[in-house]
RODO-841903 format. One record per residue (C-alpha): x, y, z. Coordinates in pm, 1 decimal, m for minus. Example, Ala and Ser with C-alpha at 12.3 -4.5 7.8 and 13.67 -1.06 7.14 Angstrom:
<nutors>
+----------+----------+----------+
:       xx :       yy :       zz :
+----------+----------+----------+
:   1230.0 :   m450.0 :    780.0 :
:   1367.0 :   m106.0 :    714.0 :
+----------+----------+----------+
</nutors>
This chain:
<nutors>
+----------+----------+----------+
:       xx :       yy :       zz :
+----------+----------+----------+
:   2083.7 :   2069.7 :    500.9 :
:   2314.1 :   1972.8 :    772.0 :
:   2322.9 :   1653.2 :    954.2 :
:   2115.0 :   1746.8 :   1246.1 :
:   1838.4 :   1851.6 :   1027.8 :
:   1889.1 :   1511.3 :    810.0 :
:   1878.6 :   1314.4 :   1169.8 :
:   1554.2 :   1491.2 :   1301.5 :
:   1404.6 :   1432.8 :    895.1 :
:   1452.0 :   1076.5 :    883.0 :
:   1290.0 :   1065.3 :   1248.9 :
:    977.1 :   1196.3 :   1109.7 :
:    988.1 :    982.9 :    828.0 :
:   1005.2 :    660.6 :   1081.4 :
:    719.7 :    832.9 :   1268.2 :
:    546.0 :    846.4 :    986.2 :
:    608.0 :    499.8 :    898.6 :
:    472.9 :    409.4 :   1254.8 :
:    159.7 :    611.3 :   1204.6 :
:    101.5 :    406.2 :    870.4 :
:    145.4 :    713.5 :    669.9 :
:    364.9 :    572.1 :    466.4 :
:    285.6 :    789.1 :    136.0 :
:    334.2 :   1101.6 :    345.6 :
:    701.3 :    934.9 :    455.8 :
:    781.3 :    865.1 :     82.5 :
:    729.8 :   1172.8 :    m20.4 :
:    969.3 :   1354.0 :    304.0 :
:   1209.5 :   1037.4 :    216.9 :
:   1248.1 :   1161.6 :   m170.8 :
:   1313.3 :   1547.1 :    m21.8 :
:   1571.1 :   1407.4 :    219.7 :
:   1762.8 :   1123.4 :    m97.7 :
:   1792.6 :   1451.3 :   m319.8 :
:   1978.2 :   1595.3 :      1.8 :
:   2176.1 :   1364.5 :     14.3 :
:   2261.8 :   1333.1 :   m348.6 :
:   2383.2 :   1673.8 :   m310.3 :
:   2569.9 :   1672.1 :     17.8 :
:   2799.7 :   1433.7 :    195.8 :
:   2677.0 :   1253.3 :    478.5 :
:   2770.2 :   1003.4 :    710.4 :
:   2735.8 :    662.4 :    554.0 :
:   2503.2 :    520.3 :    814.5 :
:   2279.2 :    790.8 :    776.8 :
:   2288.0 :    721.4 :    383.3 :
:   2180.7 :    357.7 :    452.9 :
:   1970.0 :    400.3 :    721.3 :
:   1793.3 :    641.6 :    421.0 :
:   1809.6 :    365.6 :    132.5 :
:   1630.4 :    101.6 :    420.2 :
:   1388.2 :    370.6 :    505.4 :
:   1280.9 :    414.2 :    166.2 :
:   1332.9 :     78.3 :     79.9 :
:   1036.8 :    m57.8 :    394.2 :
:    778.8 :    209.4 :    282.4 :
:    768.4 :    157.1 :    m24.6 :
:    704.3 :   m173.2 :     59.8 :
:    450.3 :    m93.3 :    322.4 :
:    309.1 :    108.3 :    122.8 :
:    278.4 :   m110.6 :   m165.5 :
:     87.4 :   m373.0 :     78.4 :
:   m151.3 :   m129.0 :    223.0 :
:   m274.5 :    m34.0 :   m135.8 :
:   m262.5 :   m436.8 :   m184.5 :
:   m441.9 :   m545.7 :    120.2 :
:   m736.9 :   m280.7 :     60.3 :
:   m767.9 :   m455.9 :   m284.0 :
:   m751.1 :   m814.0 :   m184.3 :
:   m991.5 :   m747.5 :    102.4 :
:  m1267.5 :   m585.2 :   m162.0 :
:  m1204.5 :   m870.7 :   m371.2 :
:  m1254.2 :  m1156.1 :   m167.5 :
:  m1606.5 :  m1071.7 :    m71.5 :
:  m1722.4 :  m1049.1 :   m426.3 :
:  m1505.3 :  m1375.1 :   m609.6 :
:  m1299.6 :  m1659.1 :   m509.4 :
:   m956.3 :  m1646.9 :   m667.0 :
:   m783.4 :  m1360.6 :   m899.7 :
:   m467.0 :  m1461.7 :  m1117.1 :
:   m230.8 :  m1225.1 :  m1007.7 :
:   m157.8 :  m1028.6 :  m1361.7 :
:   m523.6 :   m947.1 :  m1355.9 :
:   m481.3 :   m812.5 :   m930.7 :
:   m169.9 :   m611.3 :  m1111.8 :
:   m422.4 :   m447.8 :  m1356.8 :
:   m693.6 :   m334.8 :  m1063.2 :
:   m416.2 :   m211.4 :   m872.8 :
:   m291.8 :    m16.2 :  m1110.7 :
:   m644.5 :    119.7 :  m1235.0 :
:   m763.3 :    217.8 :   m883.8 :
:   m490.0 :    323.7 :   m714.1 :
:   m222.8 :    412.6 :   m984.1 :
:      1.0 :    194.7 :   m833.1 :
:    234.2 :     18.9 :  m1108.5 :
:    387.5 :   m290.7 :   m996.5 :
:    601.4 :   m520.8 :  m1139.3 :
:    385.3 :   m831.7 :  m1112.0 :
:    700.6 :  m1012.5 :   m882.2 :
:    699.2 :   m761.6 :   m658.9 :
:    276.3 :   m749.5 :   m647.0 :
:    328.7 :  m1079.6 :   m562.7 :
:    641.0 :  m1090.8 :   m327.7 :
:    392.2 :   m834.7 :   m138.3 :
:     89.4 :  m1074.6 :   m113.8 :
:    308.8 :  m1324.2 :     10.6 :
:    466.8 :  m1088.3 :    291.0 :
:     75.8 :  m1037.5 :    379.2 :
:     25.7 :  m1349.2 :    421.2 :
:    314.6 :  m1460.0 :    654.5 :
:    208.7 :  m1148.2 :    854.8 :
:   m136.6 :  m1321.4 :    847.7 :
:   m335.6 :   m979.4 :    700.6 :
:   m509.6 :  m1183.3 :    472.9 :
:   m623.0 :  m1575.2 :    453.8 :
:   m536.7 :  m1662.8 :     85.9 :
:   m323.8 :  m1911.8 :    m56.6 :
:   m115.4 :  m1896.0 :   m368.3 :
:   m183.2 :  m2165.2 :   m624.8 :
:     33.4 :  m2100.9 :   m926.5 :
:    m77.6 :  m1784.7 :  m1047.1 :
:   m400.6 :  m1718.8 :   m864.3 :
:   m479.4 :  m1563.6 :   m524.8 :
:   m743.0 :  m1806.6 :   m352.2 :
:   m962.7 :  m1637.8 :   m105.1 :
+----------+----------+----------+
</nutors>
């Protein structure tokens, strides 16, 4: 792949990424890091890649979390975040290390997706 093809590649992944299809931009993000691994590209293209990858996996990680927490909080008032971890990873076979599940509730909550409050290890509707 040469670097014009690597360029236009990571634009689709951020247009992806702006379309919220941020699976579909994992997936064309993997394709373009085992490029890279095999050829030699401009560093700033490398790190744009890394932050790329990096912010949807992220965003990706919240979508699957906010679809959870919003089914949740209709049905029960508070979930202690190992047992969120579990659902998550039963529903959507997402596996999380439970600091970044919760690192990604917090983000969702300064971005004011959901109105909870963290109290030790609970989520409070």
């Amino acid at each position: 792949m040469d670097t014009n093809d690597f360029t236009k590649k990571l634009s689709d992944a951020q247009e992806l990424m702006r379309n919220e299809r941020y699976q579909e931009a994992l997936i064309l993000l993997g394709k373009l890091k085992k490029a890279d691994n095999a050829g030699d590209f401009d560093y700033n293209l490398t790190h744009k890649l890394y932050q790329l990858i990096s912010n949807s996996q992220s965003l990706y990680n919240q979508q699957i979390v906010l679809d959870t927490v919003q089914k949740l909080s209709h049905k029960q008032k508070s979930i202690s975040f190992s047992k969120l971890n579990e659902i998550v990873k039963e529903n959507d076979n997402l596996d999380l290390d439970e600091q970044i599940l919760r690192r990604e509730v917090e983000i969702l909550i300064l971005r004011s997706l959901i109105e909870s409050k963290i109290e030790g290890n609970d989520l409070v509707f």
